[in-house]
N, C-alpha and C positions, 0 to 999 in steps of 0.2 A: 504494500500500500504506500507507503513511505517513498518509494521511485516513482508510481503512479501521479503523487503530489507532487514530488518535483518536476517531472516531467512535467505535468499541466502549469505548473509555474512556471517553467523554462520556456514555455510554448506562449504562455499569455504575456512574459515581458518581450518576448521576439515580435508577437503583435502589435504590443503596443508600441514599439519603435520601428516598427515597418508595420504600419496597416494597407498600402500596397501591396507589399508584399506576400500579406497575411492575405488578403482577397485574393490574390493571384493562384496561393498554394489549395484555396477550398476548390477553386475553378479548376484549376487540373487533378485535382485530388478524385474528382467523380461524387465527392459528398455533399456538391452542392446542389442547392433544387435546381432543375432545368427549367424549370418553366420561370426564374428569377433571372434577371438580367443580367451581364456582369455587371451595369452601371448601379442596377440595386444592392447587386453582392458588395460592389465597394463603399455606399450607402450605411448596408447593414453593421458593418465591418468599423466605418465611422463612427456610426452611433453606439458598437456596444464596447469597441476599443477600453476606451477608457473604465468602464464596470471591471475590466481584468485584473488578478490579481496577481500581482508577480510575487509576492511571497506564499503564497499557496491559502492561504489566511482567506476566509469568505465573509465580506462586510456584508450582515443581515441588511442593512442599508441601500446598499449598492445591489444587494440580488434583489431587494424587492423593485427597486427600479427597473431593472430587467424584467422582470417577471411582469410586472405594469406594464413595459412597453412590446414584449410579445404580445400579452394578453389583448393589447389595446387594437395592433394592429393585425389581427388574428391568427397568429403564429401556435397557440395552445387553446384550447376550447374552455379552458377553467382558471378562474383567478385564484391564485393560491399567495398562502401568508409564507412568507422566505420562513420564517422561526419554525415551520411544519419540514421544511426539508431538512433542516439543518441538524446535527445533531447536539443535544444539550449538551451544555460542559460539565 
């Protein structure tokens, strides 16, 4: 688990200083939706950059913002409280 976190943290600060980049890798990666533009993939990519966490650390804050703005522009079908995903401390 502990490499999984690092990894997603080595991956979310590589975003955040190339989100170019980071849009470019989901497009040839094949995990991006087809039916999304690239001009929205680098759109999406802008907008959730900064929510990333580069110390692997999850600001309840920052995911419910995320989750607000999937939810908003109908990315998930159910608005959920971040504090339900997260695990207690």
């Amino acid at each position: 688990m502990e490499d999984f976190v690092s990894a997603v943290a080595r991956g979310a600060h590589a975003a955040a200083d190339q989100p170019k980049e980071a849009a470019e890798a989901l497009e040839v990666s094949g995990e991006s939706n087809p039916e999304t533009s690239p001009a929205a993939m680098r759109a999406q990519v802008r907008a959730t950059v900064g929510m990333l966490s580069g110390s692997g650390q999850v600001d309840p804050a920052h995911l419910q913002r995320l989750i607000d703005w999937m939810y908003e522009n109908g990315m998930i079908e159910q608005d959920l409280a971040a504090e339900a995903l997260l695990p207690s401390s």
